[in-house]
Structures are given as C-alpha cells and as structure tokens.
N, C-alpha and C positions, 0 to 999 in steps of 0.2 A: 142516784148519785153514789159514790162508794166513798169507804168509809175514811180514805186520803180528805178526799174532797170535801165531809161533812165534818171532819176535822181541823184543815183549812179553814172552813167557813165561820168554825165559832173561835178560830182565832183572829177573826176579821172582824167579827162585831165588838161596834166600840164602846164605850161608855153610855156615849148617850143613845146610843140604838138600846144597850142592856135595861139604862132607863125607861124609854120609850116598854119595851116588851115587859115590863116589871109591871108598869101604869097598866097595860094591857091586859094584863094575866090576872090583876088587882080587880079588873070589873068585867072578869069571866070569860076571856076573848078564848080563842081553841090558837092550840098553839101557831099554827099557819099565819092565825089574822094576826098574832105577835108579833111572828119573825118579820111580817109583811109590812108591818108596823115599823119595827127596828132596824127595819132598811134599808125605810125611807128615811128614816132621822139620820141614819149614818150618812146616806146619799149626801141630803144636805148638809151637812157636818164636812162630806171632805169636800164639796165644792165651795162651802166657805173657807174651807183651810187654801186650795187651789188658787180663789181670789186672793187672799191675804200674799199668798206665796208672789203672785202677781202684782201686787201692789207695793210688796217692797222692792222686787224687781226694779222695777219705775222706778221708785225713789232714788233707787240706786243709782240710777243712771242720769249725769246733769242733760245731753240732749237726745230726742230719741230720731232717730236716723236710720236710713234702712239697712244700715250696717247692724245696727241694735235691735232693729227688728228680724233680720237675719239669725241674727246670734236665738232671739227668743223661739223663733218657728224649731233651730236646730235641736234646743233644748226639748221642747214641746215634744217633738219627735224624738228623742233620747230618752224619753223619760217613757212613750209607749210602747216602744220599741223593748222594755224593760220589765214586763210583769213582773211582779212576786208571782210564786205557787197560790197564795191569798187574795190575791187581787183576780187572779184567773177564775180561782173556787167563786169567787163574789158575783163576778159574772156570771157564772155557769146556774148561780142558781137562783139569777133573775130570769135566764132564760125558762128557767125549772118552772115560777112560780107564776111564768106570765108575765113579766113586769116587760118583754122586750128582750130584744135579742143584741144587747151589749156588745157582747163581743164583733159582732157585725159592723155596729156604729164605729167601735173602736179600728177596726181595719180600715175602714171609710173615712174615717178621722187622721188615721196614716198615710196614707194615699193622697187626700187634701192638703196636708204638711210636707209633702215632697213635692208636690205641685207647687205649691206656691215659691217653694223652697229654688226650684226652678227656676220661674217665674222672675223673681228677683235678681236671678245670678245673671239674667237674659236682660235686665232692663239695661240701657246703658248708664255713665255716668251721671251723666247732663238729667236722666228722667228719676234720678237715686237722687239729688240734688233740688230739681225742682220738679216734686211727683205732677203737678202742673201738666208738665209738657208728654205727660200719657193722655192723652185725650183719647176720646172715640177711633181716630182711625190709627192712633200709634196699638190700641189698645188689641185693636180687629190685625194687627200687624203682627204683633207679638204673638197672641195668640196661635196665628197662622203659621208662624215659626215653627211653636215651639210643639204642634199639631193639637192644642185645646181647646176646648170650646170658650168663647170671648168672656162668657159668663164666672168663668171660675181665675180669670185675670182682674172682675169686678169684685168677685168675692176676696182676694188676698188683698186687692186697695180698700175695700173694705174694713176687709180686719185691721190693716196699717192707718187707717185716718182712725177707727174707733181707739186703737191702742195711742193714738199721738193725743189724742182730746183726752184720754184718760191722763196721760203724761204729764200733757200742761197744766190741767188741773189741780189736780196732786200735788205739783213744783209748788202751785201758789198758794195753796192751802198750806202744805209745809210751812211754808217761808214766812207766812201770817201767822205761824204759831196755832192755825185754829185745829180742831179734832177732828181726823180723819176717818172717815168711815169706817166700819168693823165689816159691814157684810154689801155682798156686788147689789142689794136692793139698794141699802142705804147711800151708795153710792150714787145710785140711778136720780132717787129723789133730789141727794145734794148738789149735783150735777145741774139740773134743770133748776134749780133754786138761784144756784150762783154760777152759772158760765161764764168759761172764757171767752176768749175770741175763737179759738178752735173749737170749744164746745160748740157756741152759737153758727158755727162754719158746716158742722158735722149735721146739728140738725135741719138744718137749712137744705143741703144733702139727701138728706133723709127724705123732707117734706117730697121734695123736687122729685126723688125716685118712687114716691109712692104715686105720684100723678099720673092721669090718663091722656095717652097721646095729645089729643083736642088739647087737654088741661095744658099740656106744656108748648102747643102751638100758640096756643092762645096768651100766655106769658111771653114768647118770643115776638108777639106782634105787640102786646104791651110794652115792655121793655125799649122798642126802638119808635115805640110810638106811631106806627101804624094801623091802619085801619085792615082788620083780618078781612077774609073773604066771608059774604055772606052763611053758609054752612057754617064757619065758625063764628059768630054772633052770637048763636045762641046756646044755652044751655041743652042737653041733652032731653027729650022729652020725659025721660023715669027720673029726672033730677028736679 
C-alpha cells in the first residue's frame, strides 16, 4: 500500500474503530489483529449510520411509491458513484487484509442499482400503481424486454416490498409516539414483535419463496380445496 493510501486509511478510522484497536492493543494483540479489529467496529459503525440515514429517509416521506423508490435507488447510486480518496483507501485494504474484495461488491452493487433503476423506468403506470399486476408472466415479459434475467426483476420487487413494510412500520410507530429503533437488528426484532399489515404480507412472501416446488403445489391444491395427485400426498421420504 503507498504511503497516500496508508494516510488515507488512518484518516478513515473512526472513533470507535480507534476504540476497538486501543481495547486491543490493551491485551497485547499485534498491531494487524487491532487494525482488523478496528474495522470491523467501524464497518458496523457506518452501516448503522447508512440505516439511520434510511430510516429518516422514510420518515420523510408521507407515502412510499415507486416514484420514491425510484428517487432512493438514484440516490443509492449517487452516492457510489461518489467515493472519497478515504473510502477507496478503506477498501483497498480490506482487500489487503483479507477481509474481501470490497471494491468488487461495490461495482456489483452499481450495476444492480442501474438495473433495477431500469427496471422501474420500464414498468408501466398501472404496474407502478398496483405492483400487484407484475405477476410471474408480466415479470418473465419485462425481463425479456429489457434482455435480464427474471430473477433480478424479483430481486428489485424485492427490495421495493421490504422498503414499503419498513415504511409503514415506521409511519405507525412514529404516529404512536413509541421509540424507534436505533440500529437495522433492532428493527428486525421490533418488526416481528409488532407488524403491520404489510409487515405480515412481506413475511408471508417470504415464507412462500422459501418453499419447495411439491411444498407450494401442495398449498395450491390446499387452498382450492382439492384433493392433489397421489405423488403429492405425501411427505418427501428425507422429511
């Protein structure tokens, strides 16, 4: 690393990374296992700031729409499209240290922000209005348009139903005066504790997309109250 770079670096480290590698240094660590120490504190340090920075976003906003989700993907992408000299150095020497090759994820993270970014500019009104009417074959439609693969038109409705349940959450907790999460775990738990109706929509979502084929055939014949075919009766035999 030169000596830009390793100057950079320790003007990147923050507080509590300084902390972190102080505690370290306190019960004899070698300087490496410190920095490696000091972070990881800072990692999580700015992705709790990142959340917070997302969560008054929300706030801010009375509905969330995919014009508002538009607006935040642009951002998102504005803001990686942006390194500091400091943020590059930060990168550059997790790649150093082993931790990962950052700056990689972070191109792959830009590329997925202009997709989706796409993505949306392509849906029509009517499917920006009621994301509903994207079903399976609008979905294999669009994709095919816009030459993606189907799966990364799943992953940007995705991201837009988990951002709408964090939305509405948040509204109602605000509006109850109660105490808003500080950090994206605490969220997680408060979330499942007290859901909304689009929380409880999301995970329901959730459950469904983790299921195996049989599992969701076999809910389709539940649901209309049919009697499945015998191959589907039974449980898997490793089950």
């Amino acid at each position: 690393m030169t000596k830009g770079g390793i100057s950079a670096l320790r003007q990147a480290i923050s507080s509590p990374a300084a902390e972190k590698m102080a505690q370290e240094s306190a019960r004899g660590r070698s300087f490496g296992e410190q920095l490696r120490s000091g972070l990881s504190a800072q990692e999580k340090t700015q992705l709790d700031l990142e959340w917070q920075k997302q969560t008054h976003w929300l706030i801010g906003h009375e509905e969330f729409t995919f014009e508002v989700f538009r607006q935040n993907l642009v951002e998102s992408l504005e803001e990686r499209n942006a390194l500091t000299v400091v943020q590059r150095a930060y990168m550059n020497y997790n790649k150093y240290v082993g931790k990962g090759d950052i700056a990689k994820q972070h191109e792959e993270q830009q590329v997925e922000l202009a997709e989706h970014i796409k993505i949306v500019d392509a849906m029509t009104p009517s499917e920006q209005r009621v994301p509903r009417l994207l079903n399976y074959e609008a979905r294999v439609a669009l994709a095919a348009e816009l030459g993606l693969p189907k799966a990364t038109v799943d992953d940007m409705m995705l991201k837009y139903e988990n951002l709408h349940a964090m939305h509405s959450w948040l509204h109602r907790e605000a509006e109850k005066g109660r105490r808003l999460p500080s950090t994206s775990a605490e969220l997680t738990w408060m979330m499942m504790a007290r859901p909304t109706r689009e929380v409880s929509r999301l995970n329901r979502l959730n459950a469904l997309r983790m299921m195996s084929k049989k599992d969701k055939l076999r809910r389709w014949y539940q649901k209309r109250k049919k009697v499945p075919p015998m191959w589907l009766r039974y449980q898997d035999e490793e089950r």
